[in-house]
C-alpha positions as CSV (number, residue, x, y, z in Angstrom):
1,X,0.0,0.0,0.0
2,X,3.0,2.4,1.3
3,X,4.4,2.1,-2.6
4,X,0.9,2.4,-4.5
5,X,0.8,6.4,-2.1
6,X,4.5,7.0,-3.2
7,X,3.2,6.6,-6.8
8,X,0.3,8.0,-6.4
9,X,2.0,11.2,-5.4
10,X,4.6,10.9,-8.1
11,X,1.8,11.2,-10.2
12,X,0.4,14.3,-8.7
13,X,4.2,15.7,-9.5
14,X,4.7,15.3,-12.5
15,X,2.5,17.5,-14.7
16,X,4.1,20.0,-12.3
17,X,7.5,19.1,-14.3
18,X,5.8,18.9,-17.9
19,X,6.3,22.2,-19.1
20,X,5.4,22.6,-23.3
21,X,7.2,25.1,-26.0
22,X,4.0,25.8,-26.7
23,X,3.3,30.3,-26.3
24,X,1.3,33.4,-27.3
25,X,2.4,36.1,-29.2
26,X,1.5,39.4,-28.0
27,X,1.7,42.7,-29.7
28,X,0.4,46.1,-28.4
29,X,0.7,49.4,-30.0
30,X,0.4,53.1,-28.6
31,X,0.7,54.8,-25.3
32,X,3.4,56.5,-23.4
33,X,6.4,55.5,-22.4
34,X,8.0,58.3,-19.7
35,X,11.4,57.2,-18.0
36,X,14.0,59.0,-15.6
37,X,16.9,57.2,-13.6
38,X,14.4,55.7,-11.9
39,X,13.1,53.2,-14.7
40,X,10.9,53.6,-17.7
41,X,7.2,53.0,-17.5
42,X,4.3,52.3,-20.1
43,X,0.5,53.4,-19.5
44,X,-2.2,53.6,-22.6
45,X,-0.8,50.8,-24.9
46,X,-3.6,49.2,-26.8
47,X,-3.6,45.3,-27.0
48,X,-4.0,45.1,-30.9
49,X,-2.6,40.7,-30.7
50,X,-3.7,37.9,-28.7
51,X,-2.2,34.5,-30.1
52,X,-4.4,34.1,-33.3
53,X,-6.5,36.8,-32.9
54,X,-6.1,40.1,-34.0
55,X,-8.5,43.3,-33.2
56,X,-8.4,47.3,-32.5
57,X,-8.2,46.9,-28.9
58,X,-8.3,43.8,-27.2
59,X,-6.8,45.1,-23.4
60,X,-3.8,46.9,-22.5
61,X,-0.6,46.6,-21.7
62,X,1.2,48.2,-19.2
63,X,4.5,48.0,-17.0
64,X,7.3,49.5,-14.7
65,X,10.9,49.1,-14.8
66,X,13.0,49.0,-12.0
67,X,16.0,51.8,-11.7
68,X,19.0,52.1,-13.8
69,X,21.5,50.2,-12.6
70,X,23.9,51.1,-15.5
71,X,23.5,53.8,-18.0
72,X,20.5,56.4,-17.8
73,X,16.9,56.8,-20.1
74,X,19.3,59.0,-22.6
75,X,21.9,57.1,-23.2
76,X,20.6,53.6,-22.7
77,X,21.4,51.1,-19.8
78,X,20.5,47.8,-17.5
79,X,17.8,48.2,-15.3
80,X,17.5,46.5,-12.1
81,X,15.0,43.6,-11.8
82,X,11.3,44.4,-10.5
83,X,8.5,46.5,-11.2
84,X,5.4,45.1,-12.9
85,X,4.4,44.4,-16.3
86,X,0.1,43.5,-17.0
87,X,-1.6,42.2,-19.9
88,X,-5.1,42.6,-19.3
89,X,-7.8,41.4,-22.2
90,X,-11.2,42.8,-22.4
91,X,-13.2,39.9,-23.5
92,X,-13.8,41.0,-27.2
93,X,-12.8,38.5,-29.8
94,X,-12.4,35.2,-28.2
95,X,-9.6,37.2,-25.8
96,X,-10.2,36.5,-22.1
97,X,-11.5,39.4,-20.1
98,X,-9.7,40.5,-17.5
99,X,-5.8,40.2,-16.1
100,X,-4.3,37.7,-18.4
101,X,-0.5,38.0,-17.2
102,X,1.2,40.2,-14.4
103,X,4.6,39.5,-13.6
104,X,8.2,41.7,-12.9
105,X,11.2,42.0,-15.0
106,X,13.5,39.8,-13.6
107,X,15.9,41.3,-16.4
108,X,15.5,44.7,-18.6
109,X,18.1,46.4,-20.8
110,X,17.0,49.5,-22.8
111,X,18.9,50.0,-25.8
112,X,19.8,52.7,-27.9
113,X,20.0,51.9,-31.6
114,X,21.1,54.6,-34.3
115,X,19.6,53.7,-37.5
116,X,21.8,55.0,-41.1
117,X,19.7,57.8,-41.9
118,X,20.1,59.5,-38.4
119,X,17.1,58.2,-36.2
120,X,17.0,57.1,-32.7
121,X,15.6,53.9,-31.9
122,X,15.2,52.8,-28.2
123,X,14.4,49.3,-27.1
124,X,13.4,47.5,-24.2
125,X,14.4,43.8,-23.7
126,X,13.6,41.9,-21.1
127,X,12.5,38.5,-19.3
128,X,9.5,38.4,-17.1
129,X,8.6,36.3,-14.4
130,X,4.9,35.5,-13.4
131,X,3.5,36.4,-9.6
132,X,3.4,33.2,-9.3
133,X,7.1,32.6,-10.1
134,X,6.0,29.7,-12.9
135,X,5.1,31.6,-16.5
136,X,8.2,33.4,-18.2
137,X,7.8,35.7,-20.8
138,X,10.1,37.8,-23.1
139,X,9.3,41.3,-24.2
140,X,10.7,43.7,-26.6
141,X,9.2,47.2,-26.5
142,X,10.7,49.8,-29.4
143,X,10.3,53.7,-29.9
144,X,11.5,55.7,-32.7
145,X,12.6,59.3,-31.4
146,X,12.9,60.4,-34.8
147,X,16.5,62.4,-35.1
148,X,16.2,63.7,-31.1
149,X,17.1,61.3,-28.0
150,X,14.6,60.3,-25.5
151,X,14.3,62.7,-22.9
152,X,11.3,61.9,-20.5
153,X,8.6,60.7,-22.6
154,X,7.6,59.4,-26.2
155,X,4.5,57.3,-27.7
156,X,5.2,53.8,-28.2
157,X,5.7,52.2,-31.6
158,X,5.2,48.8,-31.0
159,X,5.6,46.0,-28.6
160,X,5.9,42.1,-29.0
161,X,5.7,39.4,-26.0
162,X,5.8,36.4,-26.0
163,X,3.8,34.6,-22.8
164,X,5.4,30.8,-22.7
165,X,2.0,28.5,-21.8
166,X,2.7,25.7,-19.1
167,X,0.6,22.7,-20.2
168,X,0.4,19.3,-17.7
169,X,1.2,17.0,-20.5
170,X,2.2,13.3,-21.4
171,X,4.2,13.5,-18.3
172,X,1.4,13.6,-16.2
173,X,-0.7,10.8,-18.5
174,X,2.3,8.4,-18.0
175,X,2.4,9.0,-14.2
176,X,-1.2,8.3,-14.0
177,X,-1.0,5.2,-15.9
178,X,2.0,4.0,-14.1
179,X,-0.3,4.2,-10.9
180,X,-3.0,2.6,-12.5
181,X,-0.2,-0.6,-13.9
182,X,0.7,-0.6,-10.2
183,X,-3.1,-0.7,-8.9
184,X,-3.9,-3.6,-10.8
185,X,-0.2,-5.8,-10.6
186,X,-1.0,-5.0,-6.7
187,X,-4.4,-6.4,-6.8
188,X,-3.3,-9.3,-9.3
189,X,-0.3,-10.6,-6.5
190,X,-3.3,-9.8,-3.4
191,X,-6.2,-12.1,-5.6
192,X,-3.6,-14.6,-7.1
C-alpha cells in the first residue's frame, strides 16, 4: 500500500514538471512610455494581438521598470530587476476578459539603436517572471525618437511578447498510468 501512495503522489508531481514550448504572441501598439533614472514606464498601450487573434483593442498593456542600474533613459542602460508588467484582455474577440498576465522583470536592458539615416531607436528587452514565479515571458518594446534622443517621454511604436503556456502533458498521462499498472499488478499478486 505504502508504494501504490509513493506513486500515487509521483503522479500528482509530475504535470508540475511537464512544461510545453508551446506560447502566445502578444503585440500592443500606442501609449506613453515616460522614463528618468528611476526606470521607464508604459501606460495607454492598446492590445491590438492575442495569439491568433487580432482586433483594435483587445486590453492593454502596461508596466514598470526598476531603476537604472547602468546607464541612464538617454543614453541607454541595464535596469535592475522588479517593477510590474500587466496584460489585461477585455473579452472581445475570443480574448479572455480581464488580467491575463502580471509579472516583474527579472531582467530589462533598454537600448539605444542609431539607424543609417540618423534616427533614434530605443528598445526595451527583457525577461518576465509570473506572480506566481511559474510563467516566463520575453518582451521587446521599441520607440523611434525620430532624429532627437529620448528625454522623459515618447508614444510607443510597438511592442511584441511572448507569454510561454505551461501545459500538464504526457508526463502527467504516463504517471497516471504507471499508478494505474501498479493498482492492478497490486491487486493481481493480493487475488492470485
Amino acid at each position: 500500500m505504502r508504494r501504490v501512495v509513493l506513486l500515487a503522489l509521483l503522479a500528482l508531481a509530475l504535470p508540475l514538471a511537464a512544461w510545453a514550448d508551446s506560447s502566445i504572441d502578444i503585440t500592443n501598439q500606442g501609449g506613453i512610455i515616460t522614463g528618468s533614472n528611476s526606470g521607464l514606464s508604459l501606460s495607454g498601450s492598446t492590445l491590438l494581438v492575442y495569439g491568433g487573434t487580432v482586433g483594435t483593442d483587445l486590453g492593454t498593456v502596461s508596466f514598470t521598470t526598476g531603476a537604472f542600474t547602468s546607464g541612464n533613459a538617454h543614453d541607454g542602460g541595464i535596469l535592475a530587476p522588479g517593477g510590474t508588467f500587466t496584460i489585461t484582455g477585455n473579452g472581445s474577440n475570443g480574448v479572455p476578459n480581464g488580467v491575463i498576465f502580471t509579472g516583474t522583470f527579472s531582467s530589462a536592458e533598454w537600448e539605444l539603436k542609431t539607424l543609417s539615416n540618423g534616427t533614434h531607436n530605443y528598445v526595451l528587452i527583457g525577461t518576465l517572471v509570473s506572480s506566481n514565479g511559474q510563467v516566463a515571458a520575453t518582451t521587446q518594446i521599441t520607440v523611434n525618437t525620430h532624429k532627437g534622443f529620448f528625454t522623459s517621454s515618447v508614444g510607443l511604436s510597438s511592442g511584441d511578447t511572448n507569454l510561454a503556456v505551461p501545459e500538464p502533458g504526457t508526463l502527467g498521462l504516463l504517471g497516471t498510468g504507471l499508478v494505474g499498472v501498479a493498482g492492478l499488478l497490486r491487486r493481481k499478486r493480493i487475488i492470485g
